[in-house]
N, C-alpha and C positions, 0 to 999 in steps of 0.2 A: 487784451491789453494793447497788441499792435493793431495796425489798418495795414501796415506795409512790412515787408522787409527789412532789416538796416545792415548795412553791410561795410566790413575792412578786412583787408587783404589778410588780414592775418586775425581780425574778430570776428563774430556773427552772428547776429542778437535775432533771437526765435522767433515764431509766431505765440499765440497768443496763450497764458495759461493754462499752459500744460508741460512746459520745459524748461528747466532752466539755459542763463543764457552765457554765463562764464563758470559758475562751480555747477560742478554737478551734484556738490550738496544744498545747493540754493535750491528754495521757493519761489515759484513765479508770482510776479506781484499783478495783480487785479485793482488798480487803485481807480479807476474810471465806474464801477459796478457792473461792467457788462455781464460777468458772471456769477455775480455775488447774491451768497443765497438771499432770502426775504428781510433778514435782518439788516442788507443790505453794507453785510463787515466779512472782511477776512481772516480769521484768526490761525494763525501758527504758532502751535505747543515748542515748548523750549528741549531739548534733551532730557532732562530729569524731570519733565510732566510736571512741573512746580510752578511756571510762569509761562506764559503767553504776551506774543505783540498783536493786538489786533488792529487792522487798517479799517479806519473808518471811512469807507470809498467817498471820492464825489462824483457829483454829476457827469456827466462827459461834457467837457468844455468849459468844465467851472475853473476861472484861476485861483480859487478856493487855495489857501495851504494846506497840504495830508498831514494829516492826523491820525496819532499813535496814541492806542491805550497800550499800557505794561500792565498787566495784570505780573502782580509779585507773590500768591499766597500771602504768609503771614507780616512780605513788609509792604501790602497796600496795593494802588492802584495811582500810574501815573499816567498821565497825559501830556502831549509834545506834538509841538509841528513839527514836521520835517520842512529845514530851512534849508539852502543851497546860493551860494552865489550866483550862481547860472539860471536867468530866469527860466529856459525852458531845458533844464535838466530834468530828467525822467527816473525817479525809482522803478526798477527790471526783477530785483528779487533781493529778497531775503537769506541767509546765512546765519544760521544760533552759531555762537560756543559750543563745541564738544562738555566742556563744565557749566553751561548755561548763565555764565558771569557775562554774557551779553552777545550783542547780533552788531550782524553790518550788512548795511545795504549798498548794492554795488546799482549804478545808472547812468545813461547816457544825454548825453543832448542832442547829439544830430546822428549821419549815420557812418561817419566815419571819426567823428572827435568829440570831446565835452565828456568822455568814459572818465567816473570816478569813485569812489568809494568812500561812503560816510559808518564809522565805527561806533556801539552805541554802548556804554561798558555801563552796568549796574552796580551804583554803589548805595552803602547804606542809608543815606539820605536824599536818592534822588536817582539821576538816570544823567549822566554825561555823554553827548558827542561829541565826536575827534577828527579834523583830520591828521590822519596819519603821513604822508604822502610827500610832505611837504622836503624833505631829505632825499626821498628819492625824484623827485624832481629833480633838482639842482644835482645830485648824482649825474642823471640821465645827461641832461643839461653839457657837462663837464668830458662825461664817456663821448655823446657824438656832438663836438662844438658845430651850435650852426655856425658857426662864422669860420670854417673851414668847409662849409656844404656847398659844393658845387651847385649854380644856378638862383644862388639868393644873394640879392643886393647887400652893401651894409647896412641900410636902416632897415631890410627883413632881416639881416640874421642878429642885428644886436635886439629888435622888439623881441625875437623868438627867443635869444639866450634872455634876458631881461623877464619875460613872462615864465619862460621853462613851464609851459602849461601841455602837456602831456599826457595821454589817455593813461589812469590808471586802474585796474578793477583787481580783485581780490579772489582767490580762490582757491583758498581752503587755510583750516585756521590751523595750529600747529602746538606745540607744547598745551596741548589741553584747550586753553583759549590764552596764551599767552603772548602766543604772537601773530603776525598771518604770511602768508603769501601774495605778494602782488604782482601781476603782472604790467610792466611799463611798457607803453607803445607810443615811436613817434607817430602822430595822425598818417594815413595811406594820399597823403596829398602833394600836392606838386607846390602847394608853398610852403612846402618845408626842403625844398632842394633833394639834394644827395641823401639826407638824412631821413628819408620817409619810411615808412615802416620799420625802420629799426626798432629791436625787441629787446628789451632786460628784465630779470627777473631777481624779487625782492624778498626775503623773509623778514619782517619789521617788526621792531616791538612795540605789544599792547602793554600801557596807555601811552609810550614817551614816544613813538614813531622812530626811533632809533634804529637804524640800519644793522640789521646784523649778519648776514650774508648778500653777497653778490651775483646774479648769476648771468652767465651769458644766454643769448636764447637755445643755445644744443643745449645746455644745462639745463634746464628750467624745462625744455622740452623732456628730456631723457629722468628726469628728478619727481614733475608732477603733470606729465600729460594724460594720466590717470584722473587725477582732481579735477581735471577741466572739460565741459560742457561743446568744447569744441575743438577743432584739429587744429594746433599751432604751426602755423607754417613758418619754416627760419627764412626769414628776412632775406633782401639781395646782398650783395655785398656794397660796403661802404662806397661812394665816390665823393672823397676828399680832393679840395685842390690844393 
């Protein structure tokens, strides 16, 4: 799945299909076919063995859209691109539902930022995705204003507050499949000032993205550093001016 490394101070996205890269309930996703058997798909069974996502890989290099079969047992067989704002946002892995009401795929775009998570909830008539995210953005946004962050001008900290585009990934789902856990990360970059790597931690509700717990990063570390696929490092301290 990888050629390289991808690294942040506080993430650390795996080498290639064999580990996950934020849950450690995640599936590594294969979506290029380097490992993928003869039929040339990757398929991952849902918790309750009733339904499967299979990825229908593409070439390597193709800017092809990934495509998803849902196999549902008795409510059918859907198909879906997987869309994304970010043209080279990357699906990393997979996550089912603990009740198998649906998956979320968490991915990055580069090797320190563009980290987000697409939610895929199964309903009777079809197959919906969500961002969720979108709350705890402007959260984050609000917790560490850029426009108090040492080192950024005012038209970097009002595009930053204005964007509030923030790495988010998911890691581990919670009330069954009703809600999830996300982890917020400011990007490990120096154009984000004083406020770089700072970490929060989210329990959000499926399907409305509604905020329902807060957590700081000791929290979120000391709460679910068990769920997660990597060692969360707590953040420096703030330098507000």
């Amino acid at each position: 799945m990888f050629t390289v490394f991808l690294l942040s101070s506080t993430l650390m996205m795996r080498s290639p299909a064999t580990a996950p890269t934020w849950s450690k309930a995640g599936v590594s996703l294969d979506v290029d076919c380097a490992g993928a058997p003869s039929g040339g798909v990757q398929r991952i069974e849902s918790p309750d063995r009733q339904k499967a996502v299979v990825f229908l890989c593409r070439a390597p290099g193709s800017d092809a859209p990934l495509r998803l079969r849902i196999e549902r047992g008795a409510d059918g067989v859907h198909e879906i691109d997987v869309h994304h704002a970010d043209d080279v946002w990357r699906p990393e892995e997979l996550v089912w539902a603990p009740d198998s009401s649906g998956f979320l795929i968490n991915g990055g775009a580069s090797a320190y930022a563009g980290f987000s998570v697409i939610v895929y909830v199964l309903r009777p008539d079809g197959v919906a995705s969500i961002d969720l995210t979108r709350a705890a953005q402007r959260d984050m946004a609000r917790a560490f204003p850029p426009c108090r962050a040492q080192g950024l001008s005012e038209a970097d900290c009002k595009m930053i507050e204005q964007s509030a585009d923030f790495n988010m990934s998911a890691i581990t789902w919670t009330g069954g499949g009703s809600s999830l856990i996300v982890v917020g990360e400011i990007p490990c970059s120096s154009s984000f000032g004083g406020i770089m790597c700072q970490v929060m931690g989210y329990e959000i509700d499926v399907p409305t993205g509604r905020i329902l717990r807060r957590m700081s990063a000791r929290e979120l570390k000391r709460r679910y550093q068990g769920e997660m696929a990597w060692d969360l490092r707590i953040p420096p301290r703030l330098r507000f001016r």
